[in-house]
C-alpha positions as CSV (number, residue, x, y, z in Angstrom):
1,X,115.3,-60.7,185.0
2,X,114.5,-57.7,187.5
3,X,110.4,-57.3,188.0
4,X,110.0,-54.8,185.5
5,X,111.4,-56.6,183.0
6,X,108.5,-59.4,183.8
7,X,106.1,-57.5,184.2
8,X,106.7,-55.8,180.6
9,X,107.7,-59.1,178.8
10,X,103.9,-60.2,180.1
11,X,102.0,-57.6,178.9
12,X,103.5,-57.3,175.8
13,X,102.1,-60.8,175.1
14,X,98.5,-59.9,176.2
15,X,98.8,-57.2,173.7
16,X,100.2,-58.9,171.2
17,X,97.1,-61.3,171.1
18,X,94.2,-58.6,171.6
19,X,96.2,-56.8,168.9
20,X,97.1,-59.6,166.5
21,X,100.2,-57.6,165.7
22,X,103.5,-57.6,167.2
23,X,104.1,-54.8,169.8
24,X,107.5,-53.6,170.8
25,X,108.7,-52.9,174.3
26,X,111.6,-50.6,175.0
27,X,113.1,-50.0,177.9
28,X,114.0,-45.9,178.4
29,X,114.6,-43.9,181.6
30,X,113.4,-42.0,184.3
31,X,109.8,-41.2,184.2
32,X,108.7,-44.0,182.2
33,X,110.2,-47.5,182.7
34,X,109.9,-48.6,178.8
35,X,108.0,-47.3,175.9
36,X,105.4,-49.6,174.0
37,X,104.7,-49.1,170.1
38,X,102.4,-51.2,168.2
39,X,99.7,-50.7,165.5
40,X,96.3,-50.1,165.1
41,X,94.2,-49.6,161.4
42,X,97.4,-49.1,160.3
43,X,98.1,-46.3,162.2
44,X,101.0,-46.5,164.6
45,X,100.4,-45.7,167.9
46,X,102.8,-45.4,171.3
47,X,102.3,-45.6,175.2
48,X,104.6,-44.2,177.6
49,X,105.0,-47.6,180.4
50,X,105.3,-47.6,184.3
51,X,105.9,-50.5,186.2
52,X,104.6,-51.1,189.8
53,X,105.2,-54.7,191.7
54,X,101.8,-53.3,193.6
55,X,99.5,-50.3,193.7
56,X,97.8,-48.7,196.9
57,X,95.7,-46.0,197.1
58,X,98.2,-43.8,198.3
59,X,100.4,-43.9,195.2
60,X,96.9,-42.9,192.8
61,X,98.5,-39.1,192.9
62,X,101.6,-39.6,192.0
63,X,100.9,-43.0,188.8
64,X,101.1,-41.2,185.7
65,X,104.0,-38.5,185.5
66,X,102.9,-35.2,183.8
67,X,103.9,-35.1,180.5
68,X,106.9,-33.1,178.1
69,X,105.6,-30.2,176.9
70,X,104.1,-31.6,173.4
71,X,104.2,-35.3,174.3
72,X,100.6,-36.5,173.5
73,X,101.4,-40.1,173.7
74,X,99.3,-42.0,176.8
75,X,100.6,-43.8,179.9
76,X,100.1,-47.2,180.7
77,X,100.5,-48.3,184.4
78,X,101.6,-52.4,184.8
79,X,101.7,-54.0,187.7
80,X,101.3,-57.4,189.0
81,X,97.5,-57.9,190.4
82,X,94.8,-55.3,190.6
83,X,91.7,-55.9,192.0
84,X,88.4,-55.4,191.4
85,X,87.9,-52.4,193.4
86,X,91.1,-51.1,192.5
87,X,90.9,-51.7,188.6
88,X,87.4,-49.5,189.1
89,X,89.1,-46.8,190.5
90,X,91.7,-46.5,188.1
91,X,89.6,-46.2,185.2
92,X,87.5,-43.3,187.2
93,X,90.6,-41.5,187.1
94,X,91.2,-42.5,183.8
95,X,94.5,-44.3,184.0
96,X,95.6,-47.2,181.8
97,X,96.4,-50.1,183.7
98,X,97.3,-53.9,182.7
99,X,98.0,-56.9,185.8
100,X,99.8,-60.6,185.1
101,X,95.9,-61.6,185.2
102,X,95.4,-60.6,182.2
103,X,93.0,-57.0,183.0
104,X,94.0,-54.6,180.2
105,X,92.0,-51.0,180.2
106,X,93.6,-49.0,177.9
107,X,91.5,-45.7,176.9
108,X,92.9,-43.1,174.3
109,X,91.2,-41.3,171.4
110,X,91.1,-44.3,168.7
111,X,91.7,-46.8,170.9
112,X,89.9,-48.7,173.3
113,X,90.8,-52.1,174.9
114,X,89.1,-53.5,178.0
115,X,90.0,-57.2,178.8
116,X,89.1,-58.9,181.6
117,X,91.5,-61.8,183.0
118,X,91.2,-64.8,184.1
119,X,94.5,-66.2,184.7
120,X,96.2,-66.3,188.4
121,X,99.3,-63.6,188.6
122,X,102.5,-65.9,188.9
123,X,103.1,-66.4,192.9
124,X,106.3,-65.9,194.5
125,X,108.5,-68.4,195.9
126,X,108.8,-68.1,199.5
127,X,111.6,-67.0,200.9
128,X,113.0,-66.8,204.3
129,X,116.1,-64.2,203.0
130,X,115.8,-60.8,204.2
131,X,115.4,-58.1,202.2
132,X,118.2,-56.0,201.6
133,X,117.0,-52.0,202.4
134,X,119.1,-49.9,200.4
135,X,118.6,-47.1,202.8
136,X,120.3,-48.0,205.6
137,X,122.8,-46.7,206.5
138,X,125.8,-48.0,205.0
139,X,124.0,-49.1,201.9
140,X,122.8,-45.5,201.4
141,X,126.2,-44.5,200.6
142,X,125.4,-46.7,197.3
143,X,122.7,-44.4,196.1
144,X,124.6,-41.3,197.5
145,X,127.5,-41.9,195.0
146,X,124.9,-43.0,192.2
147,X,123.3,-39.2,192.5
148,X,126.1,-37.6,193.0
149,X,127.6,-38.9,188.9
150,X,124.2,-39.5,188.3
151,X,125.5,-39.9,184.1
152,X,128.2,-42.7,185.4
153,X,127.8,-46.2,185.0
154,X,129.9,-48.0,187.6
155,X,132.0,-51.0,188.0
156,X,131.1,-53.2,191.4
157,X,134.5,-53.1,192.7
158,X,134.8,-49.1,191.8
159,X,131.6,-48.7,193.8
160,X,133.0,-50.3,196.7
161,X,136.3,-48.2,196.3
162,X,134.1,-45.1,197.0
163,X,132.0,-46.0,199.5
164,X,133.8,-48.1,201.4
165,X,131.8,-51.4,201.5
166,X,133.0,-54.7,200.7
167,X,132.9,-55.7,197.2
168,X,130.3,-58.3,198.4
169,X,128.0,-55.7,200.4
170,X,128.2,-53.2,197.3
171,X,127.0,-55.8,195.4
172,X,124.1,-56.8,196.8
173,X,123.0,-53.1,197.4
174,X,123.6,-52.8,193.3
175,X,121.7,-55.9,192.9
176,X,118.6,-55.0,195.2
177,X,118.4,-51.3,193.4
178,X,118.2,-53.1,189.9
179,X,115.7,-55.3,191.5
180,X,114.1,-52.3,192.4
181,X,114.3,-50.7,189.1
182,X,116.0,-47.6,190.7
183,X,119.5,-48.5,188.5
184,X,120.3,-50.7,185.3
185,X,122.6,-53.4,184.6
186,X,124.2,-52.9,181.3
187,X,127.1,-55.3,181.3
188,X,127.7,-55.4,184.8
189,X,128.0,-51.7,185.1
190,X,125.4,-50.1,187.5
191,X,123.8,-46.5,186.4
192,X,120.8,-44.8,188.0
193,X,117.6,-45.5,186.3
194,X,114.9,-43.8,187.7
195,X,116.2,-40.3,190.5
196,X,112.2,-39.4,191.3
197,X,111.5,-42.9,192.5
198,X,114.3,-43.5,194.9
199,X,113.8,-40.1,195.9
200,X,110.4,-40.2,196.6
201,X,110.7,-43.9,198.5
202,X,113.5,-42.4,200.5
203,X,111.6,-39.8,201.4
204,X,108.7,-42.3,202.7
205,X,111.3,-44.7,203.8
206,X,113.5,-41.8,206.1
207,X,112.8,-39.2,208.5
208,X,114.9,-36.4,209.9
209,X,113.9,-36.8,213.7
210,X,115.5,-40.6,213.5
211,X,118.7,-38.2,214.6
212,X,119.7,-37.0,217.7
213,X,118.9,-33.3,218.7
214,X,120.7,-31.2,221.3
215,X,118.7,-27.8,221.6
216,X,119.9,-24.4,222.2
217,X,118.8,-20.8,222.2
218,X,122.1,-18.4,222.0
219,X,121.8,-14.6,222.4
220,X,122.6,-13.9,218.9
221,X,120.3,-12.4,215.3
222,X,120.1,-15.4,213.0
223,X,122.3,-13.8,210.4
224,X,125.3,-13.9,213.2
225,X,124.8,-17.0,214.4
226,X,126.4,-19.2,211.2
227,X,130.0,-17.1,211.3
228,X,130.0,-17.1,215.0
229,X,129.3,-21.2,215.0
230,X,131.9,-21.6,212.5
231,X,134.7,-19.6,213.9
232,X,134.2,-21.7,217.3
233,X,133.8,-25.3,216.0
234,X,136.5,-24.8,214.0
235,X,138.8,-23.5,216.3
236,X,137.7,-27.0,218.5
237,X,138.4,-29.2,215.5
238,X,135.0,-30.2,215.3
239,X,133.8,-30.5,211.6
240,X,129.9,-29.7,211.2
241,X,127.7,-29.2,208.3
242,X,124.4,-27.3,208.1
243,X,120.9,-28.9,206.9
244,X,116.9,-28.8,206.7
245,X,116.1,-24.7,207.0
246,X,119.6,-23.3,207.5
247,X,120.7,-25.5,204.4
248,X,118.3,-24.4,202.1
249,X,119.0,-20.7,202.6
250,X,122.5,-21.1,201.4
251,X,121.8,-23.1,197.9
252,X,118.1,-22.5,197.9
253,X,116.9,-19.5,199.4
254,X,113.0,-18.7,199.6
255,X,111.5,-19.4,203.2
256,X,112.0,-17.1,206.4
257,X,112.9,-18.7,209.7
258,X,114.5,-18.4,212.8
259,X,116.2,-21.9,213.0
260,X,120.1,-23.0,212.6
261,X,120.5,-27.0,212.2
262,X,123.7,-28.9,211.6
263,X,125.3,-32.2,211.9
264,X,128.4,-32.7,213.5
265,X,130.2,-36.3,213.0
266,X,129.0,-39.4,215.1
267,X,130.7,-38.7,218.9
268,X,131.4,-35.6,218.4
269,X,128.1,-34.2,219.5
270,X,129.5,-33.7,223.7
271,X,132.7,-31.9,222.6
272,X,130.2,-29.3,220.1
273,X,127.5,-29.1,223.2
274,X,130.3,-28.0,225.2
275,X,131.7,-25.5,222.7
276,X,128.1,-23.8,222.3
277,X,127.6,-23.4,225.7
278,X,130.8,-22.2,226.9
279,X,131.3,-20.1,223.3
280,X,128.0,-19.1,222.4
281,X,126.2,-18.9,225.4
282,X,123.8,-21.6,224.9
283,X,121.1,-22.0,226.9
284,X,120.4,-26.1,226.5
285,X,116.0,-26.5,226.1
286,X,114.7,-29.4,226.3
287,X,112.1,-28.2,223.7
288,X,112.2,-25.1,221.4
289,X,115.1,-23.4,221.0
290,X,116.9,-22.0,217.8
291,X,120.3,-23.6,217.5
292,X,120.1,-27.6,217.4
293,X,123.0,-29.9,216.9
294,X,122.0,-33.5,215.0
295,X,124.0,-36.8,215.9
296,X,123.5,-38.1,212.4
297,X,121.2,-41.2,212.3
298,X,123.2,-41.5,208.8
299,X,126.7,-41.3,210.5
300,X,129.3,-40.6,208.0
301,X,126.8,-40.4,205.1
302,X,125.2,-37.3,205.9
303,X,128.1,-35.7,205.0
304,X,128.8,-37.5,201.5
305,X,128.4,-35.1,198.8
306,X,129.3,-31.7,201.5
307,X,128.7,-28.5,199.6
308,X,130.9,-25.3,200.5
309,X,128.5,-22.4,200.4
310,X,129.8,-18.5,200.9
311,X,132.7,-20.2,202.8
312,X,130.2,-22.5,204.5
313,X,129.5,-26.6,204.7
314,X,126.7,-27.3,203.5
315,X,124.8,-31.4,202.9
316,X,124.3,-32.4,199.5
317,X,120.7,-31.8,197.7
318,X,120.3,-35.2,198.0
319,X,120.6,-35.6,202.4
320,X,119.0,-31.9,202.5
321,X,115.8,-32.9,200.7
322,X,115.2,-35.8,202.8
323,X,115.9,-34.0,205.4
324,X,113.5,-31.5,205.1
325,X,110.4,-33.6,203.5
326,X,109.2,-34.2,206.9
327,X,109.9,-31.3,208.8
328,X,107.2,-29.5,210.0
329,X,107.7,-25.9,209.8
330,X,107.9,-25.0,205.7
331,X,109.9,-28.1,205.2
332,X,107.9,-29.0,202.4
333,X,108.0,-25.9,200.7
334,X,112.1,-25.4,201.2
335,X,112.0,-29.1,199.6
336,X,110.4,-28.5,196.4
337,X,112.9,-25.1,196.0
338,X,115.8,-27.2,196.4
339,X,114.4,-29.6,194.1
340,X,113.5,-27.0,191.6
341,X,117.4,-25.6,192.1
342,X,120.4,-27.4,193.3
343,X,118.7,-31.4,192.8
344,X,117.5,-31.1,189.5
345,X,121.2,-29.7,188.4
346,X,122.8,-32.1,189.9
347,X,120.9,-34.8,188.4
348,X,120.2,-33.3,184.8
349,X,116.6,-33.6,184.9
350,X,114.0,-32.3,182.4
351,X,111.2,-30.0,183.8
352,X,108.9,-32.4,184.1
353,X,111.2,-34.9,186.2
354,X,111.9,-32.0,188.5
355,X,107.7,-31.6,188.5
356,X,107.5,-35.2,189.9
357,X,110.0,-34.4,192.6
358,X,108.3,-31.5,193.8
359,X,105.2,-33.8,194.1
360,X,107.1,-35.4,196.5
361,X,107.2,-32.7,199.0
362,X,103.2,-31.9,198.2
């Protein structure tokens, strides 16, 4: 049973004995981890569920997804142990909460429950295995071809086929995202669950300056710089892909800048230096400049998922958001466009799913 799973199959008891009436749990997908419907004078009531193993202060803005247009029903947050302080400051801001202790403060018009626990939260064994991080970077490439067929529901041995793990690595990433309640288990088949949470842990979790930078200026207008770069890598064989500003432009355009990025494949990045210097004129700067070539931290994976754009390579929505998250000048703001655009059609997500990844670049 993965930890949501517990965590709901626990509260569901507490609330059956406040309620004295059976309550129903059901598990739905992204946004909300399950759905809980019981009764109350008769009246049936529901709560929208999310599931948290633990809560810091850092993740109060983003508990409680904004709600589909119409969609009155509350939100309930479960997680495994709050404490005092932090139960406190959730009912300041007015969100539901429930722990394994046994602390239940639900507020909504008609209904009000406020238990205090006594019991002790169930304590983990220890255990000395290390924790599989699904993005690293081969195990990324799990995830990658989850959001790329986000609708899919893969076989182990087909994920392995296309990302080129072992059976046995690819399913231990598949296992530790189920864990995680980023992907479901239906029969052995593996489907993403939840695309705003692994997103937004990825995003916390990854950071575009982990790759290598070679920096340029070149004598050339931005506009002439893209055509000019690929004419010259390609006539060197070097493959390339653009990201972070000069990505967004092509599937996302909305922020002005000055600033041409792209990755070019793991040992390639002496045979492109040469090229830009002795094509383009590059001047190599040790800090500035305005044509930079990335030795992908991701290797191969930054190019999984390559868009072709007006003739030009392009990373996925998926490596270009993470990518540009944390960087520093309008980042953010080219994120939440190409989550807005390209991300959320690529994923299928409702407007308020693509709200809760634009919170992610806040």
């Amino acid at each position: 049973m993965n930890p949501a799973a517990g965590l709901l199959a626990t509260i569901e008891g507490l609330l059956h004995d406040w309620l004295a009436a059976p309550v129903q749990v059901r598990r739905i997908g992204d946004g909300a981890d399950a759905v809980m419907r019981f009764t109350v004078d008769g009246q049936p009531r529901e709560l929208l569920v999310q599931t948290k193993e633990r809560v810091t202060r850092a993740d109060l803005e983003r508990i409680s997804p904004p709600r589909a247009e119409g969609d009155d029903r509350g939100w309930l947050l479960v997680t495994q142990e709050l404490s005092p302080s932090m139960r406190a400051e959730l009912r300041n801001l007015r969100i539901n909460h429930a722990d394994l202790a046994g602390n239940v403060y639900i507020r909504e018009p008609g209904l009000y429950v406020k238990l205090e626990g006594d019991r002790k939260p169930p304590r983990r064994p220890p255990s000395t295995a290390r924790r599989l991080n699904p993005f690293s970077k081969r195990a990324s490439l799990v995830l990658r071809a989850l959001m790329e067929e986000p609708k899919r529901a893969w076989g182990v041995r087909e994920i392995a086929g296309e990302t080129g793990l072992s059976v046995g690595h690819a399913s231990e990433v598949a296992q530790e995202l189920v864990r995680r309640a980023y992907a479901r288990d239906a029969q052995g088949r593996i489907s993403l669950d939840s695309a705003a949470a692994v997103l937004r842990d990825w995003a916390g979790a990854y950071d575009w300056r982990k790759n290598g930078v070679t920096s340029f200026v070149v004598p050339f207008e931005h506009d002439e710089v893209a055509p000019k770069l690929q004419r010259v890598m390609d006539s060197a064989g070097v493959s390339f892909a653009f990201t972070l500003l000069a990505g967004a432009e092509r599937v996302a355009p909305h922020v002005q800048h000055g600033q041409t990025h792209l990755y070019v494949p793991a040992g390639k990045a002496a045979i492109a230096a040469d090229v830009v210097r002795e094509k383009l004129y590059g001047e190599p700067v040790s800090a500035g400049g305005t044509l930079h070539l990335l030795d992908p931290y991701y290797r191969e994976g930054v190019f999984y998922g390559l868009r072709t754009v007006d003739e030009m390579p392009v990373v996925s929505p998926v490596q270009l958001f993470i990518d540009l998250v944390n960087y520093p000048l309008r980042g953010a703001e080219a994120a939440r466009m190409v989550a807005l655009g390209p991300l959320a059609s690529q994923l299928g997500l409702e407007r308020w799913q693509t709200q809760e990844l634009t919170r992610i670049a806040d």
